[in-house]
C-alpha positions as CSV (number, residue, x, y, z in Angstrom):
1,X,72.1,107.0,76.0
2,X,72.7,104.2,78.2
3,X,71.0,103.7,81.4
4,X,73.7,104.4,84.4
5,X,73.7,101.6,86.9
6,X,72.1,101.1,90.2
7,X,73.9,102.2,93.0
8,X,74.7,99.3,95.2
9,X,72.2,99.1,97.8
10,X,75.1,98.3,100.2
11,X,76.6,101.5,99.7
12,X,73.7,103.7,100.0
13,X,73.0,101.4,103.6
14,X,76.1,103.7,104.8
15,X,74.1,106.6,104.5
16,X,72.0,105.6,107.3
17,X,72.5,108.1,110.3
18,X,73.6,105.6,112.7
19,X,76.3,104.7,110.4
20,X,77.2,107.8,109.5
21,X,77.6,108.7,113.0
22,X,80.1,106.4,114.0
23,X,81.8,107.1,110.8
24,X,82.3,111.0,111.3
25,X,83.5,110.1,114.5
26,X,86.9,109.9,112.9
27,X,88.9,113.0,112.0
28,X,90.8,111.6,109.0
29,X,88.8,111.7,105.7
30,X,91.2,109.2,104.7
31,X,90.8,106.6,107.7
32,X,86.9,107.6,107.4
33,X,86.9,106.3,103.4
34,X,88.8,103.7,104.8
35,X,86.0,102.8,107.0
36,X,83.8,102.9,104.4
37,X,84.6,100.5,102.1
38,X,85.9,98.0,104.8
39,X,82.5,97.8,106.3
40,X,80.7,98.0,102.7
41,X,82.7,95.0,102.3
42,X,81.5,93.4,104.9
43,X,77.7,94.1,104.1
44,X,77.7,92.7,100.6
45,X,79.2,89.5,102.0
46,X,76.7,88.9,104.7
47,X,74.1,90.7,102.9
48,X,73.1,93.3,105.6
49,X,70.7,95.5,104.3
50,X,69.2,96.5,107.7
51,X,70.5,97.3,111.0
52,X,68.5,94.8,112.6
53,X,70.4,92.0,110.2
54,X,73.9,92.9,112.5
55,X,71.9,91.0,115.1
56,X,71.8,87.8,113.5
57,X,76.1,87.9,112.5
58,X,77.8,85.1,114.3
59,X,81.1,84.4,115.5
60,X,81.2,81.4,112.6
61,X,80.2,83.9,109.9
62,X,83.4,86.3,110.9
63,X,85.4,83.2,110.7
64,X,84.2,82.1,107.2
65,X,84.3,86.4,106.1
66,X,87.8,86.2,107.5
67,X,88.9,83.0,105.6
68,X,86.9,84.1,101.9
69,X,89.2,86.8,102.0
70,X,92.6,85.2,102.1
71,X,91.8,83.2,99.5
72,X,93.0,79.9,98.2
73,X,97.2,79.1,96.7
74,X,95.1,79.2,93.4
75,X,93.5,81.9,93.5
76,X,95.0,84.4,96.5
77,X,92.6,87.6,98.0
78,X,93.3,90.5,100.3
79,X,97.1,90.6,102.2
80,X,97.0,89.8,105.4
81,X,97.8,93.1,106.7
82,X,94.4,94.2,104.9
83,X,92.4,91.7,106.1
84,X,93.4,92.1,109.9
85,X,92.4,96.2,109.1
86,X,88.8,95.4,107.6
87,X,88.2,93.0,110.4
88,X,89.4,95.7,112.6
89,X,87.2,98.0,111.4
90,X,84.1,95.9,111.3
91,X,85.1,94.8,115.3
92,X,84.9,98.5,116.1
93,X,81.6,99.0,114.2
94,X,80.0,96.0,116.4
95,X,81.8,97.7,119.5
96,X,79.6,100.7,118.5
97,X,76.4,98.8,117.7
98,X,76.7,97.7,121.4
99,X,77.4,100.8,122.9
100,X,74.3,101.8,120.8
101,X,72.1,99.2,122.5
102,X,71.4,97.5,118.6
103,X,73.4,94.2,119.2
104,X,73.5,92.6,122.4
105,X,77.4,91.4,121.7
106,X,80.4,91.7,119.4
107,X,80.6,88.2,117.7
108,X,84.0,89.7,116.2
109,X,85.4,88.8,120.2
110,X,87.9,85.7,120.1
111,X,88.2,85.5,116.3
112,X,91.8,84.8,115.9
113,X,93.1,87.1,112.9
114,X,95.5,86.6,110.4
115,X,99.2,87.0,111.7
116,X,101.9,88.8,109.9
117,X,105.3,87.2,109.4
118,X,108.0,90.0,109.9
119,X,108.0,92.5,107.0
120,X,104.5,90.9,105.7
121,X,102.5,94.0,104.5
122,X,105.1,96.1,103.9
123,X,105.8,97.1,100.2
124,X,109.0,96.1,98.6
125,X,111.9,98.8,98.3
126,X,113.5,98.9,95.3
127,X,117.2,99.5,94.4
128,X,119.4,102.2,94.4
129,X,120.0,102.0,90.5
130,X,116.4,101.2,89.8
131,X,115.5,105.3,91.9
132,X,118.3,106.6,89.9
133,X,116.3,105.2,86.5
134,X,113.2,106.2,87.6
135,X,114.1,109.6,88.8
136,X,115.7,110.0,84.9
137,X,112.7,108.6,83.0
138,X,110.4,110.9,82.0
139,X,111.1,113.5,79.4
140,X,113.2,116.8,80.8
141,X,111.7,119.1,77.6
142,X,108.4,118.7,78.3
143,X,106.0,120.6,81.1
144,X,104.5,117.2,81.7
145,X,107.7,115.6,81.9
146,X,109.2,117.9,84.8
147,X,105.8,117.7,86.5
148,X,106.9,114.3,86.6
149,X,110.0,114.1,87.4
150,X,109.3,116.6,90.2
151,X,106.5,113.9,91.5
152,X,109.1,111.3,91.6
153,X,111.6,113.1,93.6
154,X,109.6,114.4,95.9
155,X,108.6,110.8,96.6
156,X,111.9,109.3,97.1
157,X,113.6,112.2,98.8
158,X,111.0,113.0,101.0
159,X,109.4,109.7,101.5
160,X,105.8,110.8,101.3
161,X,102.2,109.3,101.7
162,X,100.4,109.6,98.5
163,X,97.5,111.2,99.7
164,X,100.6,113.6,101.2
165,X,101.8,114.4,97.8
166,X,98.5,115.3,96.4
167,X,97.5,117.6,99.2
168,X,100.9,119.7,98.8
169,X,100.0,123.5,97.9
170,X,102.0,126.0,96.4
171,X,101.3,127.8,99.8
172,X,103.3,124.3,101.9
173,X,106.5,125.5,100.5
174,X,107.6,127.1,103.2
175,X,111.0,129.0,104.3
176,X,111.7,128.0,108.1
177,X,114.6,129.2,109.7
178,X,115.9,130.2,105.9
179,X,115.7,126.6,104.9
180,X,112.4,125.7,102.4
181,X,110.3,123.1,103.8
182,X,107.2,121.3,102.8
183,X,104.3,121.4,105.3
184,X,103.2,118.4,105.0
185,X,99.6,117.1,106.1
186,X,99.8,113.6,107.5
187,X,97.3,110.8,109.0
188,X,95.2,112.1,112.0
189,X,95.4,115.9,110.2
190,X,99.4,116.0,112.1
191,X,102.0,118.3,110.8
192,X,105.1,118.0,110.2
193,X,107.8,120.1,108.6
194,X,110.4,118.1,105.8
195,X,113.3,119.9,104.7
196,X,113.0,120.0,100.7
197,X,116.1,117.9,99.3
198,X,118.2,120.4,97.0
199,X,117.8,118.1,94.7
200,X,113.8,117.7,94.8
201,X,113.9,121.7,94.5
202,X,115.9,121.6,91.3
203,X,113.1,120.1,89.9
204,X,110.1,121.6,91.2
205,X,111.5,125.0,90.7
206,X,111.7,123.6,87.0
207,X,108.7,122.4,86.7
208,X,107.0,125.4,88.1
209,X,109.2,127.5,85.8
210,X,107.5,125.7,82.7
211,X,103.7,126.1,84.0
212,X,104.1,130.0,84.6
213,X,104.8,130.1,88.2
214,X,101.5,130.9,89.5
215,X,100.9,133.1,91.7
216,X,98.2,131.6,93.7
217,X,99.2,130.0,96.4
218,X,96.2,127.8,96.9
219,X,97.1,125.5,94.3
220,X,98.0,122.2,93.8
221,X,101.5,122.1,93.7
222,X,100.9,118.6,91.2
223,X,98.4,119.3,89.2
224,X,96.9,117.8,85.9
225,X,98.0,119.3,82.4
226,X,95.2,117.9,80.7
227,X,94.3,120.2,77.5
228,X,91.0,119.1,77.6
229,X,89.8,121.8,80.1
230,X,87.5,119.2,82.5
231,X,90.5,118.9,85.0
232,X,93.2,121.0,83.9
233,X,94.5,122.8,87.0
234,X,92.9,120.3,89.7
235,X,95.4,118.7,92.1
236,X,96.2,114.9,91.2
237,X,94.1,112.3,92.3
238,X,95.7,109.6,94.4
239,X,94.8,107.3,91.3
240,X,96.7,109.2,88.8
241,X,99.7,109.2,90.7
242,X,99.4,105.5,91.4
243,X,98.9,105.1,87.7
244,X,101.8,107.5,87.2
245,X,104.1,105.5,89.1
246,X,103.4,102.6,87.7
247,X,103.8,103.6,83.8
248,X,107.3,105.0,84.8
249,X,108.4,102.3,87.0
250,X,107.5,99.4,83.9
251,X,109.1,101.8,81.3
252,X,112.6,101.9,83.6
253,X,112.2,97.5,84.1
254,X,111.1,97.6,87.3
255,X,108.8,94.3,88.3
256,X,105.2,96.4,88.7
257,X,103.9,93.5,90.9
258,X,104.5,94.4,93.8
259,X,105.1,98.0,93.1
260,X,103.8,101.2,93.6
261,X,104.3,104.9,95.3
262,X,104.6,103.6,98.8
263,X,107.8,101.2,97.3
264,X,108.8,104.8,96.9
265,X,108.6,105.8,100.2
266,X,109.6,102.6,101.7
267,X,113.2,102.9,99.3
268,X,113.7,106.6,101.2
269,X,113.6,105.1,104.5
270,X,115.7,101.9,103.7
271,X,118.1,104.6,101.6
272,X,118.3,107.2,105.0
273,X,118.8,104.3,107.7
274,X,121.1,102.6,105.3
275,X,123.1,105.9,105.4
276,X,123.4,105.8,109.2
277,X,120.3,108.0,110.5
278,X,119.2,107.0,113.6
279,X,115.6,105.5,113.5
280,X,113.7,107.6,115.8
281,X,114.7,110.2,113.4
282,X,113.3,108.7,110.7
283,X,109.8,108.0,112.6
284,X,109.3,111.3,113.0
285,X,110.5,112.2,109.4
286,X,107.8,109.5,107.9
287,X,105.7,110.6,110.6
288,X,104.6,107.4,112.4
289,X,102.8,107.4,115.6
290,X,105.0,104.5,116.7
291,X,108.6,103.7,115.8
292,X,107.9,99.6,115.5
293,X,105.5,100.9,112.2
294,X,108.9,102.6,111.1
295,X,110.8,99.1,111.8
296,X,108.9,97.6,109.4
297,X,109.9,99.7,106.3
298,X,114.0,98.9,107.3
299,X,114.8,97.1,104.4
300,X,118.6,96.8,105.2
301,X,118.8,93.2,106.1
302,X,116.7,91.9,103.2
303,X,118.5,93.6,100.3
304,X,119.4,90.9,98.1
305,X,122.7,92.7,97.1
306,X,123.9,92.1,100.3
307,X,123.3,88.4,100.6
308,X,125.7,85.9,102.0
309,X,125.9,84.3,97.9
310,X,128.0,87.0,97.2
311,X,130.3,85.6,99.7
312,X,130.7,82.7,98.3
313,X,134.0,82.1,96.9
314,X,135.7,78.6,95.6
């Protein structure tokens, strides 16, 4: 049997209780994973392997961390919108390591970070006929099939997070004022209530319909069908579903790029604001904490269906 590798000595650094400290500090197990592998980053590039290494970090070594990770024309790294969040994180870390009395300063003050152009960061929609294909790809006979088309429309009618999607419970279908809703679990543990597209039902009820209907309301709504018996019945990881997405968005034509289940999410907004709802609306139905974030994913005046060459006429 092969010998399992080392764990990176970076990783297990995290562990220390000062770390883990600042880390818990944040309600989110998502944000707080986040966390974790922005500022693991940031070890194995400067090689911190003690807390008394943060004290020799310099405002020049945030500056060349910074610049590594953009990359070269060639050879291009991390977006932009990523790298200003890892720097973010690692600022607040130092912020920390100050209150904390173990630095003396934040060297992360006065780096300039990368800016964003207008909708830099933000994942491309795709087209109306490309969500009608997608919705239609997999197979309507099969129980994994309607699992899967029930995944896809619950992602563009409902414009979900990922992480959303796999948390969804039997028990988060919901009737509220005779209507079912999903209760839906977002960033910073908030609620919020999304009315379930008729649609969308059609094919969860179908789905569920072809697994039994179980009666436990504690499970996954999306779970795996493996035959195997290691994870059949577990909810979805968010990896599967990337994966998911991915195999049925190549198998429909779609350019997998610069795709993936938030170009799902980002499609339902464009799709609702393109249909006349008003914005503010929408914010609290992608539940952002700000309605600029929501601006972002408004797709309407970059649709290249709409372009002026269509206008041209000789």
């Amino acid at each position: 049997m092969p010998t399992p590798a080392p764990e990176s000595p970076f990783k297990a650094f995290l562990e220390r209780p000062l770390i883990q400290d600042w880390l818990n500090n944040t309600t989110s197990p998502n944000t707080r994973d986040a966390m974790r592998v922005d500022l693991q980053a940031f070890l194995e590039a400067l090689k911190v392997r003690e807390i008394d290494d943060f004290s020799r970090i310099q405002r020049s070594d945030d500056m060349e961390w910074r610049d590594s990770m953009a990359g070269t024309k060639e050879n291009p790294g991390f977006a932009t919108r990523s790298i200003k969040r890892k720097m973010s994180t690692v600022a607040k870390f130092f912020e920390y390591l100050c209150d904390q009395g173990e630095v003396k300063e934040n060297p992360f003050l006065g780096v300039e970070r990368p800016k964003l152009t207008a909708n830099e960061g933000t994942t491309a929609a795709i087209g109306e006929r490309q969500a009608r294909d997608l919705l239609d790809a997999p197979d309507s006979d099969t129980a994994l099939g309607k699992r899967d088309r029930a995944i896809l429309a619950t992602f563009l009618f409902h414009a979900l997070r990922r992480s959303e999607l796999c948390g969804l419970r039997l028990k988060d279908i919901q009737e509220r004022e005779g209507i079912k809703q999903f209760k839906i679990l977002g960033k910073g543990e908030k609620e919020r209530y999304i009315p379930i597209h008729p649609s969308a039902a059609r094919r969860i009820n179908d789905y569920l319909e072809a697994i039994g209907n179980p009666a436990d309301k504690e499970l996954p709504i999306f779970r795996s069908l493996s035959n195997n018996g290691k994870n059949a019945g577990k909810a979805l990881t968010t990896t599967a579903v990337y994966q998911l997405v991915l195999r049925y968005g190549e198998k429909v034509g779609i350019d997998i790029s610069n795709f993936s289940p938030h170009s799902l999410r980002a499609t339902a907004a464009t799709n609702t604001l393109s249909n006349g709802e008003d914005i503010r609306r929408v914010q609290k139905w992608l539940g952002h904490a700000t309605i600029q974030t929501t601006a972002m994913y408004d797709k309407r005046n970059n649709r290249p269906e709409d372009s002026p060459t269509y206008r041209v006429k000789y």
